[in-house]
C-alpha positions, 0 to 999 in steps of 0.5 A: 531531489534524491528519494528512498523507496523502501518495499520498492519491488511491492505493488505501492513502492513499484508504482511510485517509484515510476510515477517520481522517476518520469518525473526526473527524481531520483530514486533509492530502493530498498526491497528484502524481495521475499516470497510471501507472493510471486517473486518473478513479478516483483523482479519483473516490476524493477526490470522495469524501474532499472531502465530509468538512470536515476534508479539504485536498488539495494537488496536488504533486509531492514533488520539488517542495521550494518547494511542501513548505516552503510545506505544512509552514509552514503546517500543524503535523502530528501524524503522517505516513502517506507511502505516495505513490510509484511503484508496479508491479514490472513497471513498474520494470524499463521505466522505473527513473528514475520509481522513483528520482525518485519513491520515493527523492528524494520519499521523501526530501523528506519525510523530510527534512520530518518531522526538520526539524518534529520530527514524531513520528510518521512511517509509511511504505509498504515492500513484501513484495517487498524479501524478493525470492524467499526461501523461509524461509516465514513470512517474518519481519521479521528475515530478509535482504532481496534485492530483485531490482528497482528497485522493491524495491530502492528499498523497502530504501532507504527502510527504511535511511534511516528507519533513520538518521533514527530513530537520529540524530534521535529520530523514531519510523518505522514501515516498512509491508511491504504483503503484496498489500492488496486490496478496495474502490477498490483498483488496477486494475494488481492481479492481483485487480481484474483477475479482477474485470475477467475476470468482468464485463468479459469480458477476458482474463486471465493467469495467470503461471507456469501458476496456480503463484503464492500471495500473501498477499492482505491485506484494505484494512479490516484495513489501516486498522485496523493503521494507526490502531493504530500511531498509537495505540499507546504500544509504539513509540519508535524505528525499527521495520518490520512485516509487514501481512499475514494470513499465509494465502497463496492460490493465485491459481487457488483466488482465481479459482475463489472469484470465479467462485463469486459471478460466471460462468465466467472465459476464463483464459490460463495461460503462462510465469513473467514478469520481476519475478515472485516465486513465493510470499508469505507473510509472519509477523504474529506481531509485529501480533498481539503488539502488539495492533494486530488481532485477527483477520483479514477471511476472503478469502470475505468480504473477496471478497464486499466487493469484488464488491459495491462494483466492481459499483456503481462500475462500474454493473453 
């Protein structure tokens, strides 16, 4: 089964592409490899995924349509898992076109690609944050949406378009509504590689809203297996969206203080709510469970675990 990965050099992308290719598929990766955050770890993430046979890599923009025609052409794809775009909340409320370029018209671009190949199968990114500041906790797959930025309002986008695509042209489109994924080779911008930086690195950390905040952190390794399920499973036909969350949030002060365990004392800087900023996640998983696509979730102590002893190695210490 020959499968393409676009934002393959990103934290999501990364990871899965290396859960499939243990798993003999093959993989086609797509990555503008830009400098939103460290490029040095995004090309050390395909060193890796480069060892592996069944591996391609194409540096490409996805605004780039001559260069798509040609990837489409040449290969014949099973299934689409499209998680490349321009990340950060913050960031988009700065630079808002970057967000409309790379998250709207790419994200058309390959949209565009699957319905004219009849591709099947076609996975994509959303986000937590297109429930925006509701507080109907769990947050569930059927409330209202208020995306209160460019980023998340770009997530909603995407998800109506899917769902007009999957309606007038019969592709199965799975929307991913990411809830704070974290672990090994995960993004430097994240609040949580940034408590890892804190501890080892001595740098300050900020805490926003004075430690208030909860997210529902959601361990990489039960990400890729979620992933792998849905392609397996027969229980999807049409257009679909689906929290990827573990539905126990954490208080960011109690995440720092279960660090601080395994390392030394953090210097924390507590201030104000910032732009952009949500209060709480805390997403349902009733409808993963229910379609089997997991069975039960990594615990955050050793999901932590995990990530400490990989940021130690690949960060030397």
């Amino acid at each position: 089964m020959k499968i393409l990965v676009t934002g393959v050099a990103g934290f999501i992308g990364f990871n899965l592409s290396k859960f499939l290719l243990d798993k003999k598929f093959k993989i086609i990766g797509l990555d503008n490899i830009n400098d939103y955050y460290s490029v040095h770890l995004k090309k050390d993430r395909l060193k890796k995924l480069k060892q592996f046979n069944d591996f391609k890599f194409y540096k490409i923009d996805l605004r780039d349509t001559k260069k798509l025609d040609k990837i489409f052409t040449k290969h014949k794809f099973d299934a689409v898992y499209h998680f490349a775009a321009q990340a950060g909340v913050r960031y988009s409320v700065d630079h808002p076109r970057k967000y409309i370029d790379s998250n709207i018209n790419g994200f058309f671009n390959i949209l565009e690609k699957v319905r004219s190949k009849k591709i099947k199968n076609f996975f994509y990114a959303s986000s937590s944050s297109v429930y925006g500041n509701s507080r109907l906790f769990p947050l569930k797959e059927k409330n209202h949406l208020y995306p209160t930025n460019t980023y998340s309002l770009t997530k909603k986008f995407n998800e109506d378009l899917s769902s007009i695509y999957s309606k007038f042209y019969n592709i199965k489109s799975i929307g991913l509504r990411f809830f704070t994924v974290y672990g090994e080779w995960g993004r430097p911008d994240m609040f949580y590689s940034k408590v890892l930086d804190a501890a080892f690195k001595k740098k300050k950390l900020y805490v926003n809203n004075y430690g208030n905040h909860s997210r529902d952190f959601t361990y990489i390794k039960d990400v890729n297996l979620i992933l792998y399920n849905l392609l397996k499973s027969k229980n999807f036909n049409g257009n679909e969206v689906l929290n990827i969350c573990s539905n126990k949030p954490l208080n960011i002060v109690k995440l720092i203080q279960s660090v601080e365990k395994e390392t030394s004392k953090i210097k924390v800087y507590k201030r104000k709510m910032q732009q952009a900023d949500v209060l709480k996640t805390h997403g349902d998983n009733k409808k993963i469970k229910k379609y089997k696509l997991i069975k039960k979730f990594t615990p955050v102590k050793i999901g932590i675990k995990n990530t400490l002893d990989w940021y130690k190695k690949y960060n030397n210490i």
